[in-house]
C-alpha positions as CSV (number, residue, x, y, z in Angstrom):
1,X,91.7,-74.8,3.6
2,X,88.7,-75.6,5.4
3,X,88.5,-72.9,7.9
4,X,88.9,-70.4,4.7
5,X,86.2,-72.1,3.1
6,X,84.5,-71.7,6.6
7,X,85.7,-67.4,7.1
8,X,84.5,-67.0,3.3
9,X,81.2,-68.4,3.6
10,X,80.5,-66.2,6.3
11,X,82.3,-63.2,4.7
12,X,83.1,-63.4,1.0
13,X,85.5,-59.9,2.2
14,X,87.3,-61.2,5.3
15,X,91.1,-60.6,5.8
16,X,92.0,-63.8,8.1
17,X,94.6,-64.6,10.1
18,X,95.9,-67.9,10.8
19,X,98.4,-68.5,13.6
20,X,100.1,-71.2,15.0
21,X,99.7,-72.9,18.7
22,X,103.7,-73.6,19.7
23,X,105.2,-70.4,19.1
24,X,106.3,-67.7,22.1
25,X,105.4,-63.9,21.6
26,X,107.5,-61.4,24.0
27,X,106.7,-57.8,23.6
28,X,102.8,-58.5,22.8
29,X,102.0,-54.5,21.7
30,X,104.5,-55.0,18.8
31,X,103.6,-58.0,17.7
32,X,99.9,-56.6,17.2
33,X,101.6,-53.8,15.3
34,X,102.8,-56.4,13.3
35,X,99.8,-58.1,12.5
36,X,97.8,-54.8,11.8
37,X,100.9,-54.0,9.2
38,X,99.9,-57.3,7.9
39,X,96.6,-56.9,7.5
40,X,96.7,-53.9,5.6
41,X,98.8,-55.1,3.3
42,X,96.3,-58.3,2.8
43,X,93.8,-55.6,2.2
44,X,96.1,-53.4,-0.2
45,X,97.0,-56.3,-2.5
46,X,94.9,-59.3,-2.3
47,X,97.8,-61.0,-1.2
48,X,99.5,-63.7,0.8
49,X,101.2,-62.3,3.8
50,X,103.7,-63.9,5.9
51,X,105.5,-62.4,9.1
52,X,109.2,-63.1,9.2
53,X,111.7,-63.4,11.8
54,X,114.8,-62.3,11.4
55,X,117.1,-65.5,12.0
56,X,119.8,-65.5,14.7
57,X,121.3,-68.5,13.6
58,X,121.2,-71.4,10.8
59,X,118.0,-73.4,11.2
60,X,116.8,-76.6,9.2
61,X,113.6,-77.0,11.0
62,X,112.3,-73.0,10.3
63,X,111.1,-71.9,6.1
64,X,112.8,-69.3,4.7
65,X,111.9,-65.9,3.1
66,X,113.8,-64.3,0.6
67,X,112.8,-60.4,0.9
68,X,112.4,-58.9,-2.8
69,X,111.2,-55.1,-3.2
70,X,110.2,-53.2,-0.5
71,X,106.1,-52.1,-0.6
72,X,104.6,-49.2,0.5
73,X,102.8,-50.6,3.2
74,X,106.3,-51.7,5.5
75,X,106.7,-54.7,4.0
76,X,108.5,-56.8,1.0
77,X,107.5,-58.8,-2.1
78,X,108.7,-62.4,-1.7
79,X,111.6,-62.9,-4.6
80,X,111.1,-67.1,-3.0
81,X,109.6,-69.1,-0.3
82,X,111.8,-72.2,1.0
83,X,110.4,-74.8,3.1
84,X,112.9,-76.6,6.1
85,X,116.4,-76.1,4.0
86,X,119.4,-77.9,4.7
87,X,122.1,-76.4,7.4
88,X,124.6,-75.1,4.2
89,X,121.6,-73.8,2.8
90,X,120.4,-72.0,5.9
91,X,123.9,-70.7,6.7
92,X,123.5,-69.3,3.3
93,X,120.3,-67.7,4.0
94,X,121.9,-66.6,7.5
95,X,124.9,-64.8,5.7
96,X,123.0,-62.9,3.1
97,X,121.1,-61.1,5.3
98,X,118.0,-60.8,3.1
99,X,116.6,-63.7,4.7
100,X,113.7,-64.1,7.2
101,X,112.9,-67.4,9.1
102,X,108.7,-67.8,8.2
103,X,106.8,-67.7,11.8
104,X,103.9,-69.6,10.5
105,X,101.8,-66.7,10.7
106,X,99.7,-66.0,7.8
107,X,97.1,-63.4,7.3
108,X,95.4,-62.7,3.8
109,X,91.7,-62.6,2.7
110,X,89.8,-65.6,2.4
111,X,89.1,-65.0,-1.2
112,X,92.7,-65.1,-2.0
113,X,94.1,-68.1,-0.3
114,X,90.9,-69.9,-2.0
115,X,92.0,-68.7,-5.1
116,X,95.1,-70.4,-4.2
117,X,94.6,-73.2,-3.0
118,X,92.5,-74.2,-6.3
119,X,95.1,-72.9,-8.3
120,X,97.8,-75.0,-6.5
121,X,96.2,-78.1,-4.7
122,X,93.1,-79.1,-6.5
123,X,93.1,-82.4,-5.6
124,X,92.9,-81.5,-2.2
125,X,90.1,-78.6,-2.8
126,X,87.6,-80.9,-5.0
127,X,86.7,-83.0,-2.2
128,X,86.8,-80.3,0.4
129,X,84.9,-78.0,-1.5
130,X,82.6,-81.4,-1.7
131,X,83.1,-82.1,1.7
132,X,82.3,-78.4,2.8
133,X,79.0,-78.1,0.8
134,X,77.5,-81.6,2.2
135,X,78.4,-81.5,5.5
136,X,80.6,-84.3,4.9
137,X,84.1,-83.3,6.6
138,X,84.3,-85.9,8.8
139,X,84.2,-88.7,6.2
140,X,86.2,-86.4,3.8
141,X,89.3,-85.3,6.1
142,X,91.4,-88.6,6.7
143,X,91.4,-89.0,2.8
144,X,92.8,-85.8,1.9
145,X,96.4,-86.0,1.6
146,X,98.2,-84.2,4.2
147,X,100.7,-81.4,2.7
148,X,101.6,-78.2,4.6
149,X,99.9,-74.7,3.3
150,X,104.1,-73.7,2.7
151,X,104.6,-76.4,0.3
152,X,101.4,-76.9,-1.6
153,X,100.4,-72.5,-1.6
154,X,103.5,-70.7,0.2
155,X,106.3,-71.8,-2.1
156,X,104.2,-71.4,-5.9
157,X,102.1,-68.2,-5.7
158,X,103.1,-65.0,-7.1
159,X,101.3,-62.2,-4.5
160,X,103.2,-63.1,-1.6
161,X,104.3,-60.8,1.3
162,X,106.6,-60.5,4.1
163,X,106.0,-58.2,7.2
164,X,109.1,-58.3,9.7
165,X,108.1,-59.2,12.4
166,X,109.8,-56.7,14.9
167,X,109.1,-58.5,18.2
168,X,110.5,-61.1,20.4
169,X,109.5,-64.5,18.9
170,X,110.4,-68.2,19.7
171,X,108.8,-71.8,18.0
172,X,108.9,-73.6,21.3
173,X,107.7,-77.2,19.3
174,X,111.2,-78.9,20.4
175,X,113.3,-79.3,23.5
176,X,116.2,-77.1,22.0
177,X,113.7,-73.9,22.6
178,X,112.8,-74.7,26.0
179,X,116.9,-74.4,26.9
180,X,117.0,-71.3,25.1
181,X,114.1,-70.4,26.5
């Protein structure tokens, strides 16, 4: 929330990307295929998009996307966004083949996650909005409650996206990855 607040003030029109530190990329020239895809559609729609993975197996530890209509840009609408289910549940997901595992890479405009975020979480955006405008962060941050973009945004808006992501891709934050890896 606060590095949008950061892209936006600097560029009310910027399409942001937001990717995160413990994942493995193979086959890097599709992946930036990917995230072009990605952007266009953030720039098509004013929407949330997401890359999915298309799952191997039944994970608890990974969200899950359920793909809706196909969009003109390569991607889907998201029919539901499910944070961490439980193994039946993922098995589930696994089976029905219109699943994808969220990589925790996001890119939309900065105008549209704020839009968001206030609409979703504004007890967390009144004091970083605050926070932002006073230069006050550092008192600020430890008092915000800490809530994961998926839950509080990811799972509850309406414009939300899914590029797959066509690409070899691993979340290497746990032991288990570094033995399949």
């Amino acid at each position: 929330a606060y590095a949008s607040l950061t892209v936006h003030a600097h560029n009310p029109n910027a399409i942001a990307g937001f990717f995160s530190s413990d994942h493995r990329i193979g086959n890097v020239t599709a992946f930036q295929h990917t995230v072009r895809q990605a952007i266009e559609l953030a720039t098509g729609t004013d929407g949330l998009i997401t890359i999915g993975i298309t799952p191997d197996r039944p994970a608890t530890g990974y969200g899950y996307i359920q793909a809706g209509e196909p969009t003109t840009q390569g991607g889907f609408r998201v029919d539901k966004f499910v944070e961490k289910p439980n193994l039946a549940k993922a098995q589930q997901y696994l089976e029905s083949g219109n699943y994808f595992w969220n990589a925790g890479i996001f890119v939309w405009s900065a105008k549209a996650i704020l839009q968001e975020l206030h609409t979703y979480a504004p007890d967390l955006m009144k004091p970083l909005q605050r926070a932002f405008e006073t230069k006050t962060i550092v008192n600020v941050f430890p008092t915000l409650k800490k809530i994961s973009i998926d839950y509080v945004v990811m799972e509850h808006a309406q414009k939300v996206y899914v590029i797959p992501g066509d690409f070899e891709w691993d979340d290497i934050g746990d032991w288990v990855a570094l033995e399949r890896l």
